[in-house]
SEDREN-175661 format. One record per residue: residue in three letters; x, y, z of N, C-alpha, C in turn. Coordinates in steps of 0.1 Angstrom, whole numbers, padded with zeros to 4 digits, always signed. Example, Ala and Ser with C-alpha at 12.3 -4.5 7.8 and 13.67 -1.06 7.14 Angstrom:
2
ALA+0132-0057+0078+0123-0045+0078+0132-0033+0078
SER+0128-0022+0071+0137-0011+0071+0129+0000+0079
***
This chain:
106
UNK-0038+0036-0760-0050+0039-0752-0052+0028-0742
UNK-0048+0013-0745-0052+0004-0740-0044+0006-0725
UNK-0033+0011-0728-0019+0008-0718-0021+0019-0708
UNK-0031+0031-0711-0037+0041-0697-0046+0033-0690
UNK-0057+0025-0694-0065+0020-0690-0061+0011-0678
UNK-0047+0002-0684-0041-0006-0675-0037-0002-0661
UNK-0035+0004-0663-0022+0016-0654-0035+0022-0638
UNK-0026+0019-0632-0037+0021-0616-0037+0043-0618
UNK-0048+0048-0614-0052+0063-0616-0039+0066-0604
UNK-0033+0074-0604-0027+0089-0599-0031+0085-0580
UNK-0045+0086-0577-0050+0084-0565-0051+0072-0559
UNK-0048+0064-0566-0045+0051-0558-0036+0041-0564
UNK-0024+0050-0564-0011+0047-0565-0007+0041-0552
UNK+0001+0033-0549+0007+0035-0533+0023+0042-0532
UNK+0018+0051-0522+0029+0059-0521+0040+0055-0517
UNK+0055+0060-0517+0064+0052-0515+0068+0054-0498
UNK+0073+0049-0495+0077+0041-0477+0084+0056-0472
UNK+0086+0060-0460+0092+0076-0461+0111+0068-0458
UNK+0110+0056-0453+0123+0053-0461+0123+0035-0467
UNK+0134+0036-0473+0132+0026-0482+0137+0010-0472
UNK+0125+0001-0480+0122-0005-0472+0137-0026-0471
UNK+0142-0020-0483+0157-0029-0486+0171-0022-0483
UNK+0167-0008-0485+0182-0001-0478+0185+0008-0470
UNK+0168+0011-0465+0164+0020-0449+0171+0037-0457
UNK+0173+0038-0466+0176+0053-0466+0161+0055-0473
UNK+0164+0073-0467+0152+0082-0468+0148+0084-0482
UNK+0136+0081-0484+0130+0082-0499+0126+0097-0497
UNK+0123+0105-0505+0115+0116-0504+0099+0116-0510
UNK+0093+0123-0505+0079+0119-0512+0073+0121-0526
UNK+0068+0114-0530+0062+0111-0546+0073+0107-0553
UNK+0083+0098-0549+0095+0096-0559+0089+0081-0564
UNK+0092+0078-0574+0092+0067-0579+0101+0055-0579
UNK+0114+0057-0571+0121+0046-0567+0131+0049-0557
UNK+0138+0044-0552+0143+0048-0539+0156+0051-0546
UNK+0161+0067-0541+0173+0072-0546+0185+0065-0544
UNK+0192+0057-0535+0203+0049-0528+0202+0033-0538
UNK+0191+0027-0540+0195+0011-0540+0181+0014-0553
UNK+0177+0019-0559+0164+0020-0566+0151+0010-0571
UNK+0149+0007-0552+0136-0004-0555+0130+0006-0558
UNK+0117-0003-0562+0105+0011-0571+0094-0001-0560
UNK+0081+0003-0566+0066-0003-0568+0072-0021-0564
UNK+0077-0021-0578+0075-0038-0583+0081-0046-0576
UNK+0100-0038-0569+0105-0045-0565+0104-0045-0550
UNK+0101-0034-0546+0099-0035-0528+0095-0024-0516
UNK+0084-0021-0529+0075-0018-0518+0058-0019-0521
UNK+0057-0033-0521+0046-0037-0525+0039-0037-0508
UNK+0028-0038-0504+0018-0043-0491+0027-0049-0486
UNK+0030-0062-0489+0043-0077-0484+0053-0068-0476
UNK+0057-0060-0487+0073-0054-0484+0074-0044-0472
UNK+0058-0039-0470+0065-0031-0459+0059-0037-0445
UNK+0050-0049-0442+0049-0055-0436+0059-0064-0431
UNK+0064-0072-0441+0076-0078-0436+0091-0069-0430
UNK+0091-0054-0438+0096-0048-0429+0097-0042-0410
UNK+0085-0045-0405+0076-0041-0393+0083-0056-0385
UNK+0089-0064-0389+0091-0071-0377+0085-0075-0368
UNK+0070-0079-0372+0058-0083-0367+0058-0100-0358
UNK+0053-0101-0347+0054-0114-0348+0047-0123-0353
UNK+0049-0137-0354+0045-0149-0360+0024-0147-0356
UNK+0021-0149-0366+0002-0153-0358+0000-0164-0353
UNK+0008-0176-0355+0006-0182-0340+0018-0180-0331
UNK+0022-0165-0325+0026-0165-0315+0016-0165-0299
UNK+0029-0173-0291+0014-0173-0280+0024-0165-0271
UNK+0021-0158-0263+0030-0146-0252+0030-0153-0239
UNK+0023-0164-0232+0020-0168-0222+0030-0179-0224
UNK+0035-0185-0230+0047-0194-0235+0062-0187-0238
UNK+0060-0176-0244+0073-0167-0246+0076-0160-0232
UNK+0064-0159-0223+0070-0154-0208+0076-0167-0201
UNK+0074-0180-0202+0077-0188-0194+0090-0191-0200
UNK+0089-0190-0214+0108-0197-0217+0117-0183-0215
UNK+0114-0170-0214+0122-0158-0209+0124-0154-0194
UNK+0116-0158-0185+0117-0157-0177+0116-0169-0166
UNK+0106-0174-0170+0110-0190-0162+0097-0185-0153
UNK+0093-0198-0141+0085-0196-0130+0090-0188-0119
UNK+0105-0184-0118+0111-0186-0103+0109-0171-0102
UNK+0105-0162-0114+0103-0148-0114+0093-0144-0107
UNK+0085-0151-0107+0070-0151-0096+0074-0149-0080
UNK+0080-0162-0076+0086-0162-0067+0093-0150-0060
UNK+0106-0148-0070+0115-0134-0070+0106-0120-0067
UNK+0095-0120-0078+0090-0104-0072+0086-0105-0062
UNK+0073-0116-0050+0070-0110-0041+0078-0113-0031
UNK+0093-0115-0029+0102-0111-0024+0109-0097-0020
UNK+0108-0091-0037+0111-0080-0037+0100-0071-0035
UNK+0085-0072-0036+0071-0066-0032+0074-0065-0018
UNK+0077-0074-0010+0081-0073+0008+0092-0062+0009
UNK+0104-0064+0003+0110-0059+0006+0111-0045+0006
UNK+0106-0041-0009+0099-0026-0009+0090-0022+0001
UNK+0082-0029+0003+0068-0023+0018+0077-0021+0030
UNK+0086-0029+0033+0092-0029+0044+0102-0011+0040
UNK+0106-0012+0032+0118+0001+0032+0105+0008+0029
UNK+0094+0010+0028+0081+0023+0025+0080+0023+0039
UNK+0078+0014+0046+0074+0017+0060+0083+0025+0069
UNK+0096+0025+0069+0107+0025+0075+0107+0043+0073
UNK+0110+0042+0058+0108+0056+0054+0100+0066+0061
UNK+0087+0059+0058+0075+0066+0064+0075+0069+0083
UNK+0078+0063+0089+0083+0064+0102+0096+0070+0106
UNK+0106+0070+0095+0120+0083+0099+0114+0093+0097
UNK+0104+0097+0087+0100+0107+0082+0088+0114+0094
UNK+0082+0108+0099+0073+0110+0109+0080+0116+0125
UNK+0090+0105+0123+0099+0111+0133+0111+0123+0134
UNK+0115+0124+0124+0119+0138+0122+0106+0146+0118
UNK+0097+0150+0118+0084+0162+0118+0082+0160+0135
UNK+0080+0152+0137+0075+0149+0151+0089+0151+0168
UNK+0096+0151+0164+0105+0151+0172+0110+0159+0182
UNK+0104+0172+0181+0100+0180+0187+0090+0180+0200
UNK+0083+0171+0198+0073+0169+0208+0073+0154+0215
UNK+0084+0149+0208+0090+0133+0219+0101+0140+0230
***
């Protein structure tokens, strides 16, 4: 009797991962351990296990440092080079285009 008591209720069980979270095959729902590699509950798929599955980043990641070592400063530079360059071929466009509609009456 003691050992029902112990035991977490039916409803707040945690359900298992819809795939498993040590050998990525498909669990089916309400199974009790993953059919391929048979983690269960205890062995891996606890809160931890499917979080550290998620490939989350670090909580002191800072993103304003991860752009400067990926891309560097000179990317700054680079786009509004390429920002001109685009206006310039929008403009061009837009005046062939005006000029073939219009052409008729030059």
């Amino acid at each position: 009797m003691l050992a029902k008591e112990d035991s977490p209720p039916e409803s707040k069980a945690l359900m298992p991962p819809e795939t498993c979270p040590n050998c990525v095959a498909d669990v089916p729902p309400r199974a009790r351990a993953c059919p391929e590699c048979g983690a269960d509950e205890n062995t891996g798929w606890s809160e931890q296990a499917r979080y550290d599955s998620l490939d989350l980043p670090e909580e002191s990641f800072d993103h304003d440092d991860f752009v400067k070592r990926e891309f560097g400063t000179e990317g700054q530079r680079s786009f509004r080079g390429k920002k001109r360059f685009w206006q310039i071929v929008a403009l061009l466009l837009t005046l062939g285009i005006l000029y073939w509609l219009f052409r008729r009456w030059l």
